[in-house]
N, C-alpha and C positions, 0 to 999 in steps of 0.2 A: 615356330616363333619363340622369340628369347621369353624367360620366362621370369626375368629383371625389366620392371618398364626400362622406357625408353623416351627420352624428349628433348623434342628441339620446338626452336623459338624464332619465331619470325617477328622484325622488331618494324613497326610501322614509322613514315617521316616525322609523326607527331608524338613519338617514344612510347606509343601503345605497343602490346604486346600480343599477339598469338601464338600460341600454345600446343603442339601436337604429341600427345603422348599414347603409346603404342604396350602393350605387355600386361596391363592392371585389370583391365575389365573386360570379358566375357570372352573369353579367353579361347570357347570350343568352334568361335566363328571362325571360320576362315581367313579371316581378318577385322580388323575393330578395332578404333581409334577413338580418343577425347580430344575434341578441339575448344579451347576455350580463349573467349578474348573479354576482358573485366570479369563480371561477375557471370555471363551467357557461356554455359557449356551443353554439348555437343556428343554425341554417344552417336558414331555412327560403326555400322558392323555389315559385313558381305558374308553369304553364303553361296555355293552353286553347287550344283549335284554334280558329282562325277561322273555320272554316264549322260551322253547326248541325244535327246530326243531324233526319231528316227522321223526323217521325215520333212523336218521344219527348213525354212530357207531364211530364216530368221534368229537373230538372238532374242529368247524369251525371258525378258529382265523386268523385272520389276523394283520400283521405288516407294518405299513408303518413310514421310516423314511427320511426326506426329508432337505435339507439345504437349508435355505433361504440366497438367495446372497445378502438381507440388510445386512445379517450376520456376512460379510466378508468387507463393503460397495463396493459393486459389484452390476451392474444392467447386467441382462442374455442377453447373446448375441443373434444371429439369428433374427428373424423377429418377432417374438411374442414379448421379450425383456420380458419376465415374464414364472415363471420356470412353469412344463411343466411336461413329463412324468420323472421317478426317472431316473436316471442315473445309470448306472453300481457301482459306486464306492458307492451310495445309497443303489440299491440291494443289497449288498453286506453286507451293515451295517442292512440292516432288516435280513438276514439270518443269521448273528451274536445272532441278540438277540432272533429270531425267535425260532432257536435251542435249547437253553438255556429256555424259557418259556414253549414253547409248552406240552415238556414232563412231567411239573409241574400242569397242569391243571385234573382233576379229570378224571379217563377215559369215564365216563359215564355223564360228563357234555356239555350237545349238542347245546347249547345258544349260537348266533352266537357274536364273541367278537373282536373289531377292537382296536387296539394299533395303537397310532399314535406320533410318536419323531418328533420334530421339533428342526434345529438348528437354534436358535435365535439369537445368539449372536457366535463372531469367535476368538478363540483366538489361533496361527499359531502357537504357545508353547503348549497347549493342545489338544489334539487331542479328537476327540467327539464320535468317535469309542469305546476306551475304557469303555468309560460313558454311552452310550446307553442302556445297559440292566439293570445297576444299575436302571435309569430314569425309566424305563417301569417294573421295579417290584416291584422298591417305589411306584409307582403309583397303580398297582395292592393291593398292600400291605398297602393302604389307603382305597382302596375299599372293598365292600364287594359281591364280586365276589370269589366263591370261586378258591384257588390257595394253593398249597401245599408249598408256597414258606416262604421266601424270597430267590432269588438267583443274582449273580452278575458277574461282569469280571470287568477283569483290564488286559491290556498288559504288556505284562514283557520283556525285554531286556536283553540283555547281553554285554557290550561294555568293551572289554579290561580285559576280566574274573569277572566283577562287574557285578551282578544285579540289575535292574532297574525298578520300578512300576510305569506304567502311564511315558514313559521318554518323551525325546523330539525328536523333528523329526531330528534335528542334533544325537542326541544319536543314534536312530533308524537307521540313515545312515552307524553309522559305527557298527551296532552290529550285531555278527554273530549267534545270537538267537534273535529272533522278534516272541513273540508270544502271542495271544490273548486268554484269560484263564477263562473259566465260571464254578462256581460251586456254590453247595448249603452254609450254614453253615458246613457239615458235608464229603460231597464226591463232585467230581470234575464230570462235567458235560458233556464239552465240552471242545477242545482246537484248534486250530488252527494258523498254521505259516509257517515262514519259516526261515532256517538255514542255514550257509555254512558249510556243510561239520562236524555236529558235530555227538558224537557219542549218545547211546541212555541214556544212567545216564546219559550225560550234560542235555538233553533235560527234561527228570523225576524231575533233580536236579530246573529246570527252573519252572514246576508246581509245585513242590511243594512249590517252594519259592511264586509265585501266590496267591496260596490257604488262605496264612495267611490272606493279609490285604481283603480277602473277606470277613471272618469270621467275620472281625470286621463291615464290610457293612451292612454283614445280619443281624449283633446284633444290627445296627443303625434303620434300616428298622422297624427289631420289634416294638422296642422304640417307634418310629413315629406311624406305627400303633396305640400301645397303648394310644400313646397320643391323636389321633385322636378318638381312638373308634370305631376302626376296626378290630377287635379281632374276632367280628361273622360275619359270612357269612350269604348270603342269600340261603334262599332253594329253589327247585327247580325242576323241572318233572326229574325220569331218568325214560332210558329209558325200554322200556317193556322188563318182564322176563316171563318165563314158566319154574321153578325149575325141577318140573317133565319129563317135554320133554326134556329135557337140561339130565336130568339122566337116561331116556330110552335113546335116541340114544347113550351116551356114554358106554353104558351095550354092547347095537345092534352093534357097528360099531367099537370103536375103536381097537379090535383087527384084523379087519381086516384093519384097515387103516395103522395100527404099521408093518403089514405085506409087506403091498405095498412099505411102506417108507422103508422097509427091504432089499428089493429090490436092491439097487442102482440105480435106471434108471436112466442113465444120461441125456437123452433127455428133457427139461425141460417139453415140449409141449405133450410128453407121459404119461410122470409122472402126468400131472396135468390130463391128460384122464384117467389115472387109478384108480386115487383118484374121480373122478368125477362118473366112475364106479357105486361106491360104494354105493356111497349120490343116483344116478339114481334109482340102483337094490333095495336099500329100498324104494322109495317115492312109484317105482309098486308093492311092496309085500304091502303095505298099502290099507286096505279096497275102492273102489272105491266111497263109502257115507261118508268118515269119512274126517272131515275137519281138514284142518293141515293148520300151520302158516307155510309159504318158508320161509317168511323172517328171522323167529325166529331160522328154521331147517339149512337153511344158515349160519345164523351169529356162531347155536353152532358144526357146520359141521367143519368148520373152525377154532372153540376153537379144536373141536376134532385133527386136521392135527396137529395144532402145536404141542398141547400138546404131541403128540404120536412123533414126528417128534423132541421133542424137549429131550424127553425123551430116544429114541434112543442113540444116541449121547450123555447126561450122562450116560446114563445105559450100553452102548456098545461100544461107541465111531466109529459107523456108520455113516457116513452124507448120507444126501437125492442121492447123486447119487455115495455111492458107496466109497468115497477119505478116506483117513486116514484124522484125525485132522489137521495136518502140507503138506499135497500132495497137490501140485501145478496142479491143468489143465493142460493139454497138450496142448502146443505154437505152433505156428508157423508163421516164418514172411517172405514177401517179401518186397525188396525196390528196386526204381524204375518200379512201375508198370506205371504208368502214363506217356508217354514221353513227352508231351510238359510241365508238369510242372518244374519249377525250382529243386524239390526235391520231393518224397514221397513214401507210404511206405503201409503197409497192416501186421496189428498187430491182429493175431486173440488168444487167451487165451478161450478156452472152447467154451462157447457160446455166447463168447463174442467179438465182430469184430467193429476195428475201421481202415477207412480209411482216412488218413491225408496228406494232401498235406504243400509243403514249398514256397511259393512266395516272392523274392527279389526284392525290391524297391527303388528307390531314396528318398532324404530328401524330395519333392515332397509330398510323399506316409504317411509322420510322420500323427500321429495321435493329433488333437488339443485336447488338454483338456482344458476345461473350467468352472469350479465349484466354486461354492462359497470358496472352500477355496482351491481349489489345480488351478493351472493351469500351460500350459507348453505345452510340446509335449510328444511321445509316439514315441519309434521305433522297440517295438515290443510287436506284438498283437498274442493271443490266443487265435483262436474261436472255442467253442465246442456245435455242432448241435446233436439233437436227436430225431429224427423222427419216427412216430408212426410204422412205418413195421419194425422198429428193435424189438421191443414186438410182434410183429404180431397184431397190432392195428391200426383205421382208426385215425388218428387226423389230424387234419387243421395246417397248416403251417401257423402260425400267429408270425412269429420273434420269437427269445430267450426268455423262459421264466426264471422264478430266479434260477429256478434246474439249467438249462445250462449255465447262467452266474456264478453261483457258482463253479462247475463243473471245467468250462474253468478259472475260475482263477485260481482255485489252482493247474491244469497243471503248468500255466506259473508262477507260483510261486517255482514250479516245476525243469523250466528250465532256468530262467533266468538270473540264478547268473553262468549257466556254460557257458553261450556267449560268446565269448571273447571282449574282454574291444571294446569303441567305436574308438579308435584311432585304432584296427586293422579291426572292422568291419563298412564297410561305407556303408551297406545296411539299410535300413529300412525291416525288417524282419516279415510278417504275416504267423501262422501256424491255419492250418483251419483242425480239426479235424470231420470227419462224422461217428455216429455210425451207423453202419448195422445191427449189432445185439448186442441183450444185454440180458446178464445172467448176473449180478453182476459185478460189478467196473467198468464201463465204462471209469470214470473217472482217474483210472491211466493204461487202456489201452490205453487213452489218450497219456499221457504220454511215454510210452513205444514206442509210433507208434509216437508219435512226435519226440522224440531222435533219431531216426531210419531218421524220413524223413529229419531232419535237416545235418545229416552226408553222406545221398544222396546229397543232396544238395550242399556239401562243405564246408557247415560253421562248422569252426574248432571248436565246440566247447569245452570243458577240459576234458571231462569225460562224460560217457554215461550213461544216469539217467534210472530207471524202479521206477517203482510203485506196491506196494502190499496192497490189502485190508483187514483187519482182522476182523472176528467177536468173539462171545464170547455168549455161554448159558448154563445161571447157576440156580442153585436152592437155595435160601436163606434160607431153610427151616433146610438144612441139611449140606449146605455151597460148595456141589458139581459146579465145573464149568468146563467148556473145553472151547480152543482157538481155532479158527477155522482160519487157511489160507485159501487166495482168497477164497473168500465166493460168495457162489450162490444170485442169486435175492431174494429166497425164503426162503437162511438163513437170510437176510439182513434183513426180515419184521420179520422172526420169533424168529430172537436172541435178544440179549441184548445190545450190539456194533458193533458202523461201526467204526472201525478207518483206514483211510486212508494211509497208509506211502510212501513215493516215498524218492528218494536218490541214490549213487552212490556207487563203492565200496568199496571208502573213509568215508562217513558219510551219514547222514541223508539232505535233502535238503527241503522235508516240511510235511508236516502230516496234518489232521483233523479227528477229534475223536467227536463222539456222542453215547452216551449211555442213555436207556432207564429203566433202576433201578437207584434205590437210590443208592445202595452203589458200588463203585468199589476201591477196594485197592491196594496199589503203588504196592505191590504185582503181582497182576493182570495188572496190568498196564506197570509191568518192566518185566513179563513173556511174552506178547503180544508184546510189540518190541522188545524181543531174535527171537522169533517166526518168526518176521514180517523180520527181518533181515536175517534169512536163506533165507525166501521166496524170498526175493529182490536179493539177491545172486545169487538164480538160477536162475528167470528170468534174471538178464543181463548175464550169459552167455548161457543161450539160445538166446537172444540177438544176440550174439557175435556172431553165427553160423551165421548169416544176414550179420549182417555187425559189424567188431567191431571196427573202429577206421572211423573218418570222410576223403572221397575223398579230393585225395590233390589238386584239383581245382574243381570250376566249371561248369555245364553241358556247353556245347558251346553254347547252346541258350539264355542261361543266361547272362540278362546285365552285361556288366564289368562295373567296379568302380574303380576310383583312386581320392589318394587324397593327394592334396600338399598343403602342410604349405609357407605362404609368409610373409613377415613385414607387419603391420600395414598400415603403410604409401605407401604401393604398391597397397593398395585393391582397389582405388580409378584409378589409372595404369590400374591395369586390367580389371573394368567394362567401365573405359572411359565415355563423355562427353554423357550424355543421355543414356548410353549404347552401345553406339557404338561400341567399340575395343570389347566386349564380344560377342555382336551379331554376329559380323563379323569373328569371329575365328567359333563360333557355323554354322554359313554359309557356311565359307570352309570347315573346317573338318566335317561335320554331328553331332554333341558330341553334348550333352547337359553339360553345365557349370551352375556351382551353387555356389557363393562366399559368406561366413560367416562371419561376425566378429567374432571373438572369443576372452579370455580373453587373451590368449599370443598371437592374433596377427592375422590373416585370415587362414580359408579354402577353400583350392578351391577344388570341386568335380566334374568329372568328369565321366560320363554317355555315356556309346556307346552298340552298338552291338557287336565289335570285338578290340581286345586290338592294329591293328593297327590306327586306328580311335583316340582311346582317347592317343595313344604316338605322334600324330600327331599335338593333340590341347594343348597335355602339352607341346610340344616342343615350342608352341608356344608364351604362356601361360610363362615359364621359359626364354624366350628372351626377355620379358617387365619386371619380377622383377630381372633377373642377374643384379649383381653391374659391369659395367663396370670396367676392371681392367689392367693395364698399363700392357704392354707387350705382351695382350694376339690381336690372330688373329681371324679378324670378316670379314662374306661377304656381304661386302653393297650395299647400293644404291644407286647414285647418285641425288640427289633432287634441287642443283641448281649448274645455272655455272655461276662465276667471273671471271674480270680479272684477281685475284692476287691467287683464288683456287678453290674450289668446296666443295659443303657441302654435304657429305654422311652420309645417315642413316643407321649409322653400330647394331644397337640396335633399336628393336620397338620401336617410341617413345624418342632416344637418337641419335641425328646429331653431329657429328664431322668436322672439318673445315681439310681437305686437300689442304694443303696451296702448290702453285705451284711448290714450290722449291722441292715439295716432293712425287711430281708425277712420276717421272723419274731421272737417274742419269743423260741424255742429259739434254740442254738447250731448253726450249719449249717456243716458240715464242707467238703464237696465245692458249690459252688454247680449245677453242673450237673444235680445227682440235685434242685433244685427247681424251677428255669427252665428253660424253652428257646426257643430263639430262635422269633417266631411266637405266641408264646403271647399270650393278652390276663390283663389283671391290672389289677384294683382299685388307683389310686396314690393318695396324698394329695401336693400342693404345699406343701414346708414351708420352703421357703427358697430366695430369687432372690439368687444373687452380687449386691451391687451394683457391683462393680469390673469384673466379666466377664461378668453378666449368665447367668452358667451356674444350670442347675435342680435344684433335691433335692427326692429323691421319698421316700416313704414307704410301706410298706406295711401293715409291722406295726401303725403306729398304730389300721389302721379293723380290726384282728382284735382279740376279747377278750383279756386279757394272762392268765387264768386258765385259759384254755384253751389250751395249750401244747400239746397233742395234737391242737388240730382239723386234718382234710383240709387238705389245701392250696386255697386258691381259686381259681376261675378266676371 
């Protein structure tokens, strides 16, 4: 590497700037580059070991992308005060670029390779999302490691029918395409986002707009390369071949393998016993002296499956178990299996089974964020768990990994735009999905069993989302392809793409697409969401057989919520001198109260077990900020006694003077022999000082004036 930076500038349609500089910083990576756009830079660096693990049929790469809170000038909260393991919203940025690289790397390059982004610098107008996989293939792309690339992403917007490259998080807020976009020079790689409600050309229309200014990134990258002198790569072990074995068992076996996959077996755990069969019955027709490589007979056992498996399905348009191209799995759903949860549901598609539960919360429950450059609250989380006996597999229960944090986000990306607004929902809302089992999409049977358990639950939300997976396996040679609806586990490794779709049966609500060829065309790409859209169609009205519109209230166990707006100048009223008047209403009535500032003015929220409870602490709650108003009849309290009247507290918090003339229409001698302190009493408001703002009460006005002898009232 030169050991004079190096930089070039990539100049956006709205004369922003991106930044790539190569030669300054950490110098002993492999390669390492700054990318910076405004004030947000970018430190990303590759390393890979020069000897090739022995062994592996895989590139063992790893991503890690981490945000330094210098970056933001933020010191980390909690007790260490120094960042720590990645955060969710991190995961999330290494599976961004993770997806995007990985398929670029050589398939038979087995050197193990760590990428590591650092944000260095924060600027709350650019976002480092976007930038990340640029950083880490510039970097690549200075190295001499080999990489089929350069490739890149940029997110694209859509605010107001305009499209937008790299916008801003104001932009971002109001745009109803937000989507994250990776491809090579040449064909589009990855995508991912989320949408309200648009249809599938908006969405195509959105990548394709994308795609341009990468072209122009990946022609930057070269550049730099070549400036640098990184043009050649280094060589390297691949891994062991055996031509000849590789071409007897393909003779031996694969028409019987093309036979099995003939089949349909739907069962996944058959089908793979039958193919295993196969690999068995020849290893014992093999000479008992004659030495054979497993792991070579393995690795082309498994070239074998595919290929035969994949060939089907062009050739016939047969899938592994049997479906047409476009035929959905058989569904079926219950909700309400759980009874003490707030809401939930049981979404099973094929062989694939999620159970998701709904739990409502108070503002209590909100989720803190706290990251170098986002912070705030959270009031609605989506947790998606995947435990090794939904594969029929032993694994250790060590917390979320990135699959399931990835997974679970783009559920709730999913569903979150169909909530209803915060002013009608005062829950803090967590949906906790569990797979049971899993053949293929777990992830928008997520989705599906989430929609389900949210409308058990009550919360209205606008529309009832599903999710469909789609793959795709084609032959470049000849140009043949097929689209494959909800796709099996076993399509999933063996085809070309996964892409994601979930939405309503209004529009699209969010997608993610990963594809493992070079080339895919709009083509392909705008036949795969006609496809993907029928699919989603049936599912919700399979759906709809469940349940298809959300409960008009509540399970009765579930906390009730209310929430009343007061003045500014009352919030202070209602929590009282240390807390006092709050406590004490939460004393009597049982209710838990929760008072906000807000920008128009307080919220009060209120928390009970049953909705007599919280009418009891609003009622109360509404007698400290009512404006006292002339005319109107209040039942007070007496609080002192005078000679000339008595002072009743007809309002929490607001005393009025019942002056004595106005106790009675008789003549009262002694006031004491009619009041006393303690007493409650009928008042009428009949006059606000306006200088002093002091109150006149009345009494006598609500007694008949001819009845001068009646009892006294209480």
């Amino acid at each position: 590497m030169s050991t004079k930076p190096i930089t070039k500038i990539i100049k956006l349609d709205d004369d922003r700037e991106i930044i790539v500089e190569t030669g300054k910083l950490a110098k002993q990576a492999d390669g390492a580059v700054v990318v910076k756009m405004g004030e947000t830079m970018l430190l990303a660096t590759v390393v890979a070991k020069k000897e090739t693990e022995v062994g592996l049929d895989f590139s063992p790469l790893s991503v890690d992308y981490q945000e330094k809170y210098a970056a933001g000038g933020k010191i980390p909260g909690g007790f260490l005060k120094r960042e720590s393991r990645l955060s969710e919203r991190e995961v999330l940025v290494c599976r961004l670029v993770d997806r995007v690289i990985r398929p670029l790397f050589p398939p038979n390059f087995c050197a193990e390779t760590q990428i590591n982004i650092y944000l260095i610098s924060a600027d709350g107008e650019a976002l480092p999302d976007a930038l990340a996989a640029l950083a880490a293939s510039a970097a690549l792309s200075v190295s001499n490691i080999p990489f089929d690339g350069p490739v890149s992403e940029v997110r694209v917007a859509r605010v107001e029918g305009k499209l937008y490259i790299n916008p801003t998080p104001s932009e971002i807020e109001r745009a109803d395409i937000d989507l994250i976009v990776g491809a090579t020079e040449d064909n589009i790689a990855m995508v991912e986002g989320e949408m309200n409600e648009v249809s599938e050309e908006e969405v195509l229309e959105a990548i394709q707009f994308a795609h341009e200014p990468i072209k122009v990134h990946c022609k930057v990258q070269k550049e730099l390369a070549k400036e640098v002198g990184a043009l050649s790569k280094r060589a390297y072990e691949q891994a062991q071949e055996d031509t000849d074995l590789r071409e007897t068992l393909f003779k031996a076996l694969y028409d019987q393998v093309y036979e099995v996959a003939k089949k349909g077996i739907s069962n996944k755990q058959e089908r793979k016993e039958a193919f295993q069969a196969i690999k068995i019955d020849y290893m014992q027709s093999l000479p008992s002296d004659q030495e054979v490589d497993t792991a070579l007979i393995d690795k082309y056992f498994d070239e074998i499956t595919r290929e035969a498996s994949r060939k089907l399905v062009l050739n016939e348009s047969v899938r592994l178990d049997g479906r047409k191209l476009d035929e959905i799995r058989a569904i079926w759903a219950e909700v309400d299996y759980l009874p003490a949860a707030h809401g939930s549901s049981i979404f099973t598609r094929g062989e694939t089974q999620a159970l998701t539960t709904v739990t409502l919360g108070n503002k209590l429950d909100e989720q803190i964020i706290d990251g170098a450059m986002v912070s705030g609250y959270n009031r609605f989380m989506l947790h998606y768990n995947f435990p090794g006996f939904s594969t029929g597999e032993v694994k250790p229960n060590r917390g979320p990994g990135r699959r399931e944090i990835g997974h679970g986000n783009l559920a709730m990306k999913s569903l979150k735009k169909v909530l209803p607004p915060d002013e009608e929902n005062p829950y803090t809302i967590r949906v906790v999905s569990d797979i049971l089992e899993s053949n293929g999409s777990s992830s928008m049977a997520t989705v599906c069993a989430a929609s389900l358990a949210l409308m058990d639950a009550g919360v209205q939300i606008k529309s009832p989302v599903s999710g469909i997976a789609m793959g795709m396996i084609s032959d470049p040679e000849n140009g043949q392809y097929a689209i494959l609806s909800d796709i099996l586990g076993d399509e999933d490794a063996l085809g070309d793409m996964d892409f994601k779709v979930a939405g309503t049966k209004n529009g699209l609500r969010a997608c993610q697409m990963d594809i493992k060829v070079k080339g895919l065309s709009y083509d392909i790409l705008r036949q795969a969401l006609a496809q993907a859209k029928k699919g989603r169609l049936h599912i919700l009205k399979e759906m709809d057989k469940t349940l298809a519109t959300p409960r008009e209230d509540y399970k009765p166990h579930t906390p009730r919520v209310k929430v009343m707006k007061i003045a500014k100048d009352m919030i202070g009223a209602v929590i009282g001198p240390g807390g006092k008047v709050i406590q004490n209403i939460q004393k009597e009535t049982g209710a838990t109260i929760l008072v906000e500032e807000v920008e128009e003015g307080g919220l009060v929220r209120f928390y009970a077990s049953n909705k007599e409870i919280i009418e009891k602490a609003a009622q109360k709650v509404k007698e400290i900020v009512v404006e006292p108003a002339v005319g109107e009849v209040y039942q007070g309290k007496v609080k002192a006694v005078l000679p000339f009247g008595a002072f009743v507290e007809f309002l929490p918090g607001k005393e009025g003077l019942l002056h004595i003339s106005e106790i009675k229409w008789e003549r009262i001698d002694k006031l004491e022999e009619v009041l006393e302190i303690g007493e409650e009493v009928k008042v009428k408001l009949i006059d606000i000082d306006e200088k002093t703002g002091k109150y006149r009460l009345s009494r006598k006005v609500l007694l008949p004036r001819a009845n001068v002898n009646a009892e006294k009232e209480i």
